[in-house]
DOGU-797856 format. One record per residue (C-alpha): x, y, z. Coordinates in steps of 0.001 Angstrom, whole numbers, plus 524288, in hexadecimal, padded with zeros to 5 digits. Layout:
// DOGU-797856
XYZ/...
***
This chain:
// DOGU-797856
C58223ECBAD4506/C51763EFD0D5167/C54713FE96D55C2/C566740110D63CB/C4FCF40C6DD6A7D/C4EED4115FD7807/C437B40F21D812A/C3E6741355D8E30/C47BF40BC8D95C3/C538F410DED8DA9/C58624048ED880C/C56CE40074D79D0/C4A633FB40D73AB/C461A3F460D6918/C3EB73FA37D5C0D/C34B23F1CAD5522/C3A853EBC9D49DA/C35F53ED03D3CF2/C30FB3E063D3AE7/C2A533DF29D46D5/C26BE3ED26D4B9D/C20343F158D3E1E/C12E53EACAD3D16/C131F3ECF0D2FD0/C1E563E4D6D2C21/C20183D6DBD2A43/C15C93D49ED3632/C119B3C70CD366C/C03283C454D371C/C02203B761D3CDD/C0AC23AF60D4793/C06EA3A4EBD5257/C042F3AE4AD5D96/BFFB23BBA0D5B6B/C01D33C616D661C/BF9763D487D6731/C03753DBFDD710E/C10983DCFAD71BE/C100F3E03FD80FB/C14013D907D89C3/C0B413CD2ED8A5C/C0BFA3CD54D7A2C/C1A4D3CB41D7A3F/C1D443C43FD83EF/C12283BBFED7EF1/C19863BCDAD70FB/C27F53B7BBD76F7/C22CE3AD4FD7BF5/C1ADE3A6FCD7105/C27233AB3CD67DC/C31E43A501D707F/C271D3992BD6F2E/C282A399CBD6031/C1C2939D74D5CBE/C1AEA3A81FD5142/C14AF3B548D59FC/C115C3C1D9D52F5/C0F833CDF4D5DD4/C058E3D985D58AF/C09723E503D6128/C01C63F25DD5D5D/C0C583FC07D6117/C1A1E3FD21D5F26/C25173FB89D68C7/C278540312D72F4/C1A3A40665D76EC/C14CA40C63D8261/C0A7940434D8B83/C03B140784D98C4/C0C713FFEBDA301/C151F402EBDAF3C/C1DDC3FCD5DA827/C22C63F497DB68A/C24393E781DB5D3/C20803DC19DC0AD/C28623D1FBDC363/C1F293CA30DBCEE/C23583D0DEDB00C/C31DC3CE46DB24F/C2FD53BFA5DB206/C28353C121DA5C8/C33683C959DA01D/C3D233BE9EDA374/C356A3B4FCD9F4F/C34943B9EBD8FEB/C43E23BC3FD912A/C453D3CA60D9418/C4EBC3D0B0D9A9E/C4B5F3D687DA424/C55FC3DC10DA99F/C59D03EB85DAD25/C63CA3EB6EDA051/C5AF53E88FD9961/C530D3F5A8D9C10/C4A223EFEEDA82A/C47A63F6A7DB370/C46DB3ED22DBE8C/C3E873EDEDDCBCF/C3FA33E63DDD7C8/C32373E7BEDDD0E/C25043F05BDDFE5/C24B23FCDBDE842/C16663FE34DEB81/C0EBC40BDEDF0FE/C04764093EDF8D5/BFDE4408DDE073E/C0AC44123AE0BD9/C132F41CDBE0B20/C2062412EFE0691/C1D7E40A37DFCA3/C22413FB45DFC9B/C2C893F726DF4CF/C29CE3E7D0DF196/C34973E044DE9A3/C2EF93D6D6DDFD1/C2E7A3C9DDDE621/C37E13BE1FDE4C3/C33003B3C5DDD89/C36583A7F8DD798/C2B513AAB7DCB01/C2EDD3BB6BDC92B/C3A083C2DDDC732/C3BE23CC55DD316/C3C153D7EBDCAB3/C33E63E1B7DC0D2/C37F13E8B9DB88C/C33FD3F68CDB02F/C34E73F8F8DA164/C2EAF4030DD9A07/C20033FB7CD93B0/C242E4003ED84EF/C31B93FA6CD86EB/C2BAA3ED6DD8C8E/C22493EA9AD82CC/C2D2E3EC95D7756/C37A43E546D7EE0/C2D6A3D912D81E2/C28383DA20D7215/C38393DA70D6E6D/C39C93CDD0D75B9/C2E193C6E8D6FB5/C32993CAB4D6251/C3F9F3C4B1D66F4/C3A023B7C5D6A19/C35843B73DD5B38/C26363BE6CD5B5C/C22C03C8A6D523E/C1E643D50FD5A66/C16C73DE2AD4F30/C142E3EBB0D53B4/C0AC93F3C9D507C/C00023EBD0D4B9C/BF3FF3EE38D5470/BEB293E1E0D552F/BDE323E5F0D544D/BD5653D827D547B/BD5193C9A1D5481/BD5C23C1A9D47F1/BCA413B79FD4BFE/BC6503A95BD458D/BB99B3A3C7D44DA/BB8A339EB3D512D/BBE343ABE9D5774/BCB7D3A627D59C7/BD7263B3ADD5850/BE00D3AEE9D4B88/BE5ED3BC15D4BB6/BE4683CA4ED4C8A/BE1603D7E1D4372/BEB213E2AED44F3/BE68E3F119D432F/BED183F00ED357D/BE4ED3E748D2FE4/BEF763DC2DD3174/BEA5B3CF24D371F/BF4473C5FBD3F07/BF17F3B7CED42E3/BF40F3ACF7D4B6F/BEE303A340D5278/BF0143A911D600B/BF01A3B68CD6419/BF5043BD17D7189/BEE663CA01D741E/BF7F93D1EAD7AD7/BF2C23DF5BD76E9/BF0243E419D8403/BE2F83EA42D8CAC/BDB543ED24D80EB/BE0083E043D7A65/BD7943E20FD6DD5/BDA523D61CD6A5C/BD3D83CFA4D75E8/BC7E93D845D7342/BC6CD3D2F9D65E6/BC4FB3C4B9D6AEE/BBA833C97CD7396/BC35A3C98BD8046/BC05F3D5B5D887F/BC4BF3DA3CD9671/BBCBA3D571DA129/BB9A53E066DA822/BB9F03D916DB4CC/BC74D3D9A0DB611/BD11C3E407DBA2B/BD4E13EF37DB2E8/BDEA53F94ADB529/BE43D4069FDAEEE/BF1A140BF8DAED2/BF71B41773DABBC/C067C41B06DAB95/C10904248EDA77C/C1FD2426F5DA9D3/C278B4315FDB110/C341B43450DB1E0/C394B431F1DBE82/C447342E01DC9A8/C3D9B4214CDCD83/C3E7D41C47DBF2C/C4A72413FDDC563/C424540D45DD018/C423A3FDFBDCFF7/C35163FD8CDD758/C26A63FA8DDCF04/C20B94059ADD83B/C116F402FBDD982/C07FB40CCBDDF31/BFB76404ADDE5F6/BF5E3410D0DEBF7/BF07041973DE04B/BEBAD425A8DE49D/BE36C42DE2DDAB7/BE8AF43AF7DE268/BF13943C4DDF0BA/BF3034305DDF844/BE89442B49E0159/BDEB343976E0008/BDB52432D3DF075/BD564425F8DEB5F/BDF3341ACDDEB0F/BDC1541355DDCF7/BDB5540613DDB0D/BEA1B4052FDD364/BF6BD4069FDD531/C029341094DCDBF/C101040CB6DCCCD/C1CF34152BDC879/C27FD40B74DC17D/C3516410EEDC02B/C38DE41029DB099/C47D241163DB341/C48C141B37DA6B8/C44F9427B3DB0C8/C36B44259DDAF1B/C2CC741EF4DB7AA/C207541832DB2D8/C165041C6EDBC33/C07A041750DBD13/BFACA4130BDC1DC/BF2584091FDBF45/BE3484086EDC6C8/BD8583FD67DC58E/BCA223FD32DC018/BC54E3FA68DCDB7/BC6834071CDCF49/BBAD440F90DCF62/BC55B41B0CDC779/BC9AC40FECDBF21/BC62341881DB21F/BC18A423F0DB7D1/BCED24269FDBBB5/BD9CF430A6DB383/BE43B426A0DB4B9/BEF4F431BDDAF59/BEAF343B5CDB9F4/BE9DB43180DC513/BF88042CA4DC0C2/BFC1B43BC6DC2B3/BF55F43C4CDCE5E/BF93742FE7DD65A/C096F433ACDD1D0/C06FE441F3DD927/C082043AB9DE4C7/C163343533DE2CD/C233243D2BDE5DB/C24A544942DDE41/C346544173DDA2B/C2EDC43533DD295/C2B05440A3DC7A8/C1E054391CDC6F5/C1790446DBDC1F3/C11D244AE7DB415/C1EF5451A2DB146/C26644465BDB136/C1F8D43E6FDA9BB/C2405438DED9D32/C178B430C7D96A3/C09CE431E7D967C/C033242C34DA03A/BFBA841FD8D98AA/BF29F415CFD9F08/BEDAF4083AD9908/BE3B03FDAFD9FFE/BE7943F32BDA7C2/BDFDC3E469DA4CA/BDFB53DD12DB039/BDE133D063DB478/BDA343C83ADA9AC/BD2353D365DA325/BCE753CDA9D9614/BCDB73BDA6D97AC/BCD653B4ABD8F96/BDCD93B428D8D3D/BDC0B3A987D83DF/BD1E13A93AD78F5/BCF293A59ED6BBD/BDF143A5C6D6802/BE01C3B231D7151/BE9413B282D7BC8/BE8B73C234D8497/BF73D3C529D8BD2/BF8653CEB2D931D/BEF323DB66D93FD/BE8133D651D88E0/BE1B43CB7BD9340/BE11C3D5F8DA0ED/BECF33CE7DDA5DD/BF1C53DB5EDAF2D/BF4203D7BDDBC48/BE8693DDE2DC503/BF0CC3E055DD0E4/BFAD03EA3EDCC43/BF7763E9C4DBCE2/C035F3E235DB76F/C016B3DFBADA8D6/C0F273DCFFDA2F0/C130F3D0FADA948/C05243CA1FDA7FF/C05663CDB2D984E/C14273C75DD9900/C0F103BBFBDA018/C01723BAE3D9860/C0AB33B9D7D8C26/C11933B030D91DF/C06563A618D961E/BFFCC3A9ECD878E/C0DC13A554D8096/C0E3539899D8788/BFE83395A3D85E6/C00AF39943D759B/C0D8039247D74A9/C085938513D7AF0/BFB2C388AAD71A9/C03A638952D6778/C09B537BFAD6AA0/BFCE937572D6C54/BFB4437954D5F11/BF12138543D5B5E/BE4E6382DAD55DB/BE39C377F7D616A/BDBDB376F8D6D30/BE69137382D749B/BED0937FB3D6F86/BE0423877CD7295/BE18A380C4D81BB/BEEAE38647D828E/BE928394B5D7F05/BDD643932FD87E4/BE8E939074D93AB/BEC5B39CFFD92C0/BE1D33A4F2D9A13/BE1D4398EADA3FA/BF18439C9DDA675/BEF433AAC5DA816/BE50F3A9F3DB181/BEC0939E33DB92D/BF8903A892DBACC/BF1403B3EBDBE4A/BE2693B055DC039/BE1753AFD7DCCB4/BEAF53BC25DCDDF/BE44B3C44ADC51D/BD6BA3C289DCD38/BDDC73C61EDD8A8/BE1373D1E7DD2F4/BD5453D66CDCFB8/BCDE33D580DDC35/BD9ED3DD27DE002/BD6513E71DDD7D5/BC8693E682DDB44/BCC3F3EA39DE8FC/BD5273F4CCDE836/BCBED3FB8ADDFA0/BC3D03FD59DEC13/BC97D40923DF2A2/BC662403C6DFF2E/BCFF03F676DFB95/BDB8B3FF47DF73B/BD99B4071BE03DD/BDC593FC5AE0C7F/BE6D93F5E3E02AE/BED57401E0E0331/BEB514050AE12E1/BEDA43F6D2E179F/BF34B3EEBCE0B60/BFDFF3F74CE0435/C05633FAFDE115D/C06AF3EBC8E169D/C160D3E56DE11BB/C10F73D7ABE11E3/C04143DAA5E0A09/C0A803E1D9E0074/C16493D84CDFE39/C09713CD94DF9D8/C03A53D85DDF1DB/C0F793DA8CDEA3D/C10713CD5DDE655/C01A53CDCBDE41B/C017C3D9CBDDAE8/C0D183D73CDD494/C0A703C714DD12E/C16103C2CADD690/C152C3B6B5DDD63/C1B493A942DDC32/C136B39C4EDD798/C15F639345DE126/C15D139F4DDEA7C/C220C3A0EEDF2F3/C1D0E3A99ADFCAB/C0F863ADEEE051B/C0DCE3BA24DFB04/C0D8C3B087DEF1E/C05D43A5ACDF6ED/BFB7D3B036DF9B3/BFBEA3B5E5DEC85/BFC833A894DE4A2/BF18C3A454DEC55/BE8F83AF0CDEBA2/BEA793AE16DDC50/BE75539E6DDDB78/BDB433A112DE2F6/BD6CA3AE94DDAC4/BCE0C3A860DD07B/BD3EF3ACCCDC2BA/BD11A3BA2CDBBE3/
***
């Protein structure tokens, strides 16, 4: 019997069970699909290929909850993802809902821009706590008949002759096998490293750091993003190359943070802690954003970006998520490309699967998969880092900031921009512009 306890949000949550939390019991060593991760992209990758039929063992290295870096706000983009697997998504049960983006930047009122109408996205986001999210999306893959195993930590590939992965080596000493593996196991992704798959260091990278305080705004339904980030007062400092934002948790705590680029010349030479102290001294004394009302420790983690570690597909590999640098470049979304990276991977191993394994029509169905990711965000992801390439000249975020941030129209089309949120065929000039711009980007 599963025994409730209380969570961040207030409402109950789940325990690991015995036979599935406990890596040393009844843990099953082989299965069609095995998953490294149980974050996002892992289980979302696991539902699918289990509502499929296929037999999916999940290696996760920690036990539920855990903590992870995030700002724990969630796109539009990750609401149709949610309703896609089956969630609900609604405010009973325990989500926080927001109708849109209130963006600092370029003047002293800040614009308040609802998440567009469209016929492809929800026209909301939503907040939940990260540790709460990762448990509640593992829950729902074990309830669609995979076997999540915590705390086994996956520490290489199992390789053949030829250097095809037939399975992995945990840390104790257990080996696990299948024919295809998903590495969901995040930046690092050790697994990727041992099949020779390292980041490409010429794409983007970012850092964020983030804590909690307790505060009144924890009710407000607005993502709130910060695009001018000062490293002391307003306009007599340096204005970085990044961006903070302050998410209201609706338990009287707000999750407050900043992420910044590697274009930037104090991309690590910066103290990421202090400069989080410093840029939150300039906000109103009332929003409690000061050291004595915090309530965590103030933790960072790296952000891959834009198709960071390529191939996605190899040798019986398939990368979701963090694992393959799928972070969006323009404002550094990672949950809803991991959900939707899981997604493409399930459909590309089930028709695999189909095709019949061992097959090189089977093998042309896994090699699809990098071709997909790139055709839905190639073009995208390029544009995103040239954007990043500019802003990290002070000069560039001068004039975005002077000219750019202040104009209605503009920043309507950079909203959609940032945020991916268009419709395909486009509906409107914003999307036509947008869509286009993408199709003619050649692919990261």
């Amino acid at each position: 019997m599963l025994a409730p306890a209380r969570n961040r949000m207030g409402e109950d949550a789940v325990e690991p069970s015995a036979t599935t939390g406990d890596p040393g019991v009844d843990a099953p060593t082989s299965a069609d699909v095995i998953i490294v991760g149980a974050g996002p992209g892992g289980s979302t990758t696991a539902t699918y290929l289990a509502r499929a039929g296929l037999d999916v063992l999940v290696l996760e290295k920690s036990h539920f909850p855990r903590e992870k870096v995030c700002g724990d706000g969630l796109t539009p983009r990750a609401s149709r993802e949610l309703i896609k697997l089956g969630i609900d998504t609604s405010t009973e049960a325990g989500w926080l809902r927001n109708k849109g983006l209130r963006i600092y930047g370029g003047r002293t009122q800040p614009f308040e821009m609802p998440w567009p109408e469209l016929d492809d996205f929800p026209n909301y986001g939503l907040v939940r706590p990260r540790a709460d999210f990762d448990q509640l999306l593992a829950e729902h893959a074990r309830a669609n008949g995979a076997t999540v195993v915590e705390g086994v930590t996956v520490t290489e590939p199992v390789l053949d002759a030829a250097g095809r992965i037939t399975g992995v080596k945990a840390k104790d000493g257990r080996t696990f096998s299948a024919p295809i593996i998903v590495a969901a196991d995040g930046n690092s992704s050790r697994l990727s490293v041992g099949m020779g798959l390292t980041k490409r260091d010429d794409r983007p990278m970012g850092v964020a750091v983030r804590t909690y305080y307790t505060s009144p705004r924890h009710t407000d339904d607005w993502l709130e993003s910060w695009l001018e980030l000062w490293d002391g007062k307003p306009n007599q400092s340096n204005l970085l190359p990044g961006y903070g934002w302050i998410f209201g948790m609706g338990d009287g705590t707000c999750n407050v943070g900043l992420g910044m680029l590697n274009t930037s010349k104090a991309f690590g030479k910066t103290d990421y802690k202090d400069l989080l102290k410093r840029w939150l001294e300039n906000t109103p004394e009332e929003w409690q954003f000061r050291e004595e009302f915090r309530t965590t420790e103030i933790r960072g983690a790296a952000l891959p970006m834009g198709f960071n570690r390529q191939p996605a597909y190899a040798n019986g590999l398939l990368l979701v998520g963090d694992a393959g640098g799928m972070v969006n470049p323009f404002n550094g979304e990672g949950i809803s490309y991991a959900m939707e990276s899981g997604r493409y991977a399930a459909d590309h191993i089930v028709d695999a699967h189909a095709r019949g394994l061992g097959t090189s029509s089977a093998e042309r169905a896994l090699q699809a998969y990098p071709r997909t990711l790139k055709q839905e965000w190639g073009g995208y992801f390029r544009l995103g880092g040239i954007f990043v390439k500019l802003i990290g000249d002070p000069r560039i975020m001068n004039l975005a900031t002077t000219y750019g941030l202040p104009h209605p129209t503009l920043m309507r089309l950079v909203h959609k921009l940032l945020a991916n949120l268009t419709d395909r065929p486009s509906r409107d000039a914003y999307d036509r512009i947008i869509n286009t711009l993408t199709t003619l980007a050649p692919s990261a």
